[in-house]
C-alpha positions in Angstrom: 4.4 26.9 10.9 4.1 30.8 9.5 2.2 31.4 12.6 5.4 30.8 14.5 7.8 32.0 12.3 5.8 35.4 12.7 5.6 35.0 16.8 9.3 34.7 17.1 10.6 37.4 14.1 8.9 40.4 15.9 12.4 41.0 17.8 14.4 40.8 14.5 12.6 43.8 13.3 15.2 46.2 12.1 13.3 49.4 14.9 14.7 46.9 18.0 18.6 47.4 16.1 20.1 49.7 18.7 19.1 47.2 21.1 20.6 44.7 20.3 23.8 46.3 19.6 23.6 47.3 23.1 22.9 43.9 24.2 25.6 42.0 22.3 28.3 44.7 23.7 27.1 44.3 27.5 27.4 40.5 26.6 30.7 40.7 25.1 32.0 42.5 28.0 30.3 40.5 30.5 32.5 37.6 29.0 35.9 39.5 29.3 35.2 40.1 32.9 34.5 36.5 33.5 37.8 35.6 31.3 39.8 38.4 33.0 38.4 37.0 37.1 39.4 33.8 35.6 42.8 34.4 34.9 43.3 36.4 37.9 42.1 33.2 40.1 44.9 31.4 38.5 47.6 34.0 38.8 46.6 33.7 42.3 46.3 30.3 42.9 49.8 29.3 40.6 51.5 32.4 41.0 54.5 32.7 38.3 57.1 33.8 41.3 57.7 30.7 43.5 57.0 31.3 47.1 60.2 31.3 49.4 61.2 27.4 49.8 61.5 26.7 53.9 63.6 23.6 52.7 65.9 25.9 50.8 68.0 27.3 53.9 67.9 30.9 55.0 67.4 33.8 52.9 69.7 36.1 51.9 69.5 38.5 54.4 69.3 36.2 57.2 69.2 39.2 59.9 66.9 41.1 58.6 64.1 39.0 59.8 66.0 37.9 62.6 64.4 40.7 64.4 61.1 40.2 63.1 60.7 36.4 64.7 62.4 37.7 67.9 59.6 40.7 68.4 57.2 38.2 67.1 58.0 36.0 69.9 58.5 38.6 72.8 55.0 40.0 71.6 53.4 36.6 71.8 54.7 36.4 75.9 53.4 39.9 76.4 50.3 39.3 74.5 49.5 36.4 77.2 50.5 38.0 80.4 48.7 40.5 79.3 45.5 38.7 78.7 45.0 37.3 81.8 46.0 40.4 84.2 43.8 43.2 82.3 41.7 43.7 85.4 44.7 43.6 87.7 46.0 47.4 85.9 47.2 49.7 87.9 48.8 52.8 87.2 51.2 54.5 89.9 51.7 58.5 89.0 53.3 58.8 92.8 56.5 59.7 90.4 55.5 61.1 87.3 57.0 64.3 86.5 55.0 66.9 85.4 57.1 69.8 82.7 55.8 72.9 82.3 54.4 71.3 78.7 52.4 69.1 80.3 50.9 72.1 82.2 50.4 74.0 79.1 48.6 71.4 77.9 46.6 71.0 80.3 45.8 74.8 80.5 45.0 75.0 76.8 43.1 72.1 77.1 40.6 73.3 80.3 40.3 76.7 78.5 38.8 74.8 75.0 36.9 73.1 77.0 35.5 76.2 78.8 35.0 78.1 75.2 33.0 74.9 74.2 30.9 75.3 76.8 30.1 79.4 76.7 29.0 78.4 72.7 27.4 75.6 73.9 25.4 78.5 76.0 25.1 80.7 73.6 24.1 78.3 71.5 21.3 77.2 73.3 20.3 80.7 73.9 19.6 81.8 70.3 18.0 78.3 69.7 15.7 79.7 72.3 15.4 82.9 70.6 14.4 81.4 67.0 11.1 82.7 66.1 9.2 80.5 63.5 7.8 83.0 60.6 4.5 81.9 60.9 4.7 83.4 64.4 3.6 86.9 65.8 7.5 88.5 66.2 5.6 90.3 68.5 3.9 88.2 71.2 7.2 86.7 71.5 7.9 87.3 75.3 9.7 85.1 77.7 8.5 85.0 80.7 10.3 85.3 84.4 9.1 85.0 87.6 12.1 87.0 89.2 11.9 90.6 89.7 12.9 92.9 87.2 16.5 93.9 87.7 15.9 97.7 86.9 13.4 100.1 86.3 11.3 99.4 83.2 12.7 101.5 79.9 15.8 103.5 82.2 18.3 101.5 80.1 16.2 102.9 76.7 15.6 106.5 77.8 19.5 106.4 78.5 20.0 104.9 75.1 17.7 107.7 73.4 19.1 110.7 75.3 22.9 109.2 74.0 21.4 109.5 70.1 18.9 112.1 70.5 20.4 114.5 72.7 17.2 117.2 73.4 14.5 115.2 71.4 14.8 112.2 72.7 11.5 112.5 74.6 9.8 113.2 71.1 11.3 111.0 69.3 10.9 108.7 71.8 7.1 109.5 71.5 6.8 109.1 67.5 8.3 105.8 67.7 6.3 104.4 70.2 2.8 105.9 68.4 3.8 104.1 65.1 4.7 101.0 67.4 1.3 101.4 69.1 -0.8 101.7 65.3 1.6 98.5 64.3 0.4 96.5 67.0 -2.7 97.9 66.6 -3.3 96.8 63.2 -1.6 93.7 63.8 -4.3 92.8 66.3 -7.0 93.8 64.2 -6.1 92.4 61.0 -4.0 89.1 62.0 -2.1 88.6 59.2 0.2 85.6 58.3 3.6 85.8 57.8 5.2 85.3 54.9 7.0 82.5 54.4 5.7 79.9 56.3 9.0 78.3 57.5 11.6 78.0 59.8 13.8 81.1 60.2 16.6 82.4 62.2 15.8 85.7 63.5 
């Protein structure tokens, strides 16, 4: 008998306390939630307001809901023609008018939907352009079988003669050595880029 007296007083230890604290308030509320879903059943089920009486004669406001039933009823008719010629729809615009609203609409509409597709574009175009940074930034090339539009490096030289006035042809010169030891190293050495994850550039 001590045996189980000692099996089942482990819990009553006074370190297990706070438990059961805890436990007897979850249990206490458990039980008013089951008292409270209780009542509210019966409120629902004997409600303490009697429902209108159909055996007690109109209501007070007899034309209030006179226009309720009739609507009621008129949608019920429409409701079944309806039903059974769905397929048979047709729509004669022989004698719509059109106002100049309409037309704005319609204008501001097709011109959305024209913006939507140039970002759509453009969209898709620097989507094209992303360059993962694990990448060389430099290999990068997209290739084109057409023709190249205009001479190779005019549109820079212009570009370089606008900035540089006189120099441009040194300067020009200077950037294009330190380009050339860049790549040069870059093709020696290899290196990794840093980070190693998706970025927009």
């Amino acid at each position: 008998m001590a045996q189980h007296a000692e099996v089942f007083s482990w819990f009553t230890h006074p370190v297990y306390n706070r438990y059961w604290q805890h436990y007897r308030m979850a249990m206490s509320w458990q039980e008013r939630h089951k008292q409270a879903y209780r009542r509210a059943l019966a409120a629902y089920a004997f409600p303490p307001f009697p429902w209108p009486n159909p055996a007690a004669g109109p209501p007070r406001y007899a034309d209030w809901h006179a226009g309720e039933h009739a609507a009621a009823g008129e949608r019920s008719e429409t409701d079944e023609r309806d039903s059974g010629s769905d397929s048979e729809i047709e729509c004669d615009v022989s004698n719509m008018e059109i106002t100049d609203e309409l037309r704005q609409y319609f204008a501001q509409t097709e011109k959305h939907r024209e913006e939507l597709k140039e970002q759509q574009r453009r969209d898709a175009e620097q989507q094209a352009s992303y360059v993962l940074a694990d990448r060389d930034l430099h290999r990068v090339s997209l290739l084109s079988a057409a023709p190249p539009v205009e001479r190779p490096g005019q549109r820079r030289a212009v570009e370089m003669r606008r900035l540089y006035g006189e120099d441009a042809a040194r300067i020009q010169g200077m950037e294009t050595a330190v380009q050339l030891a860049f790549d040069r190293n870059c093709d020696r050495k290899q290196p990794k880029y840093w980070p190693v994850i998706p970025l927009r550039l």
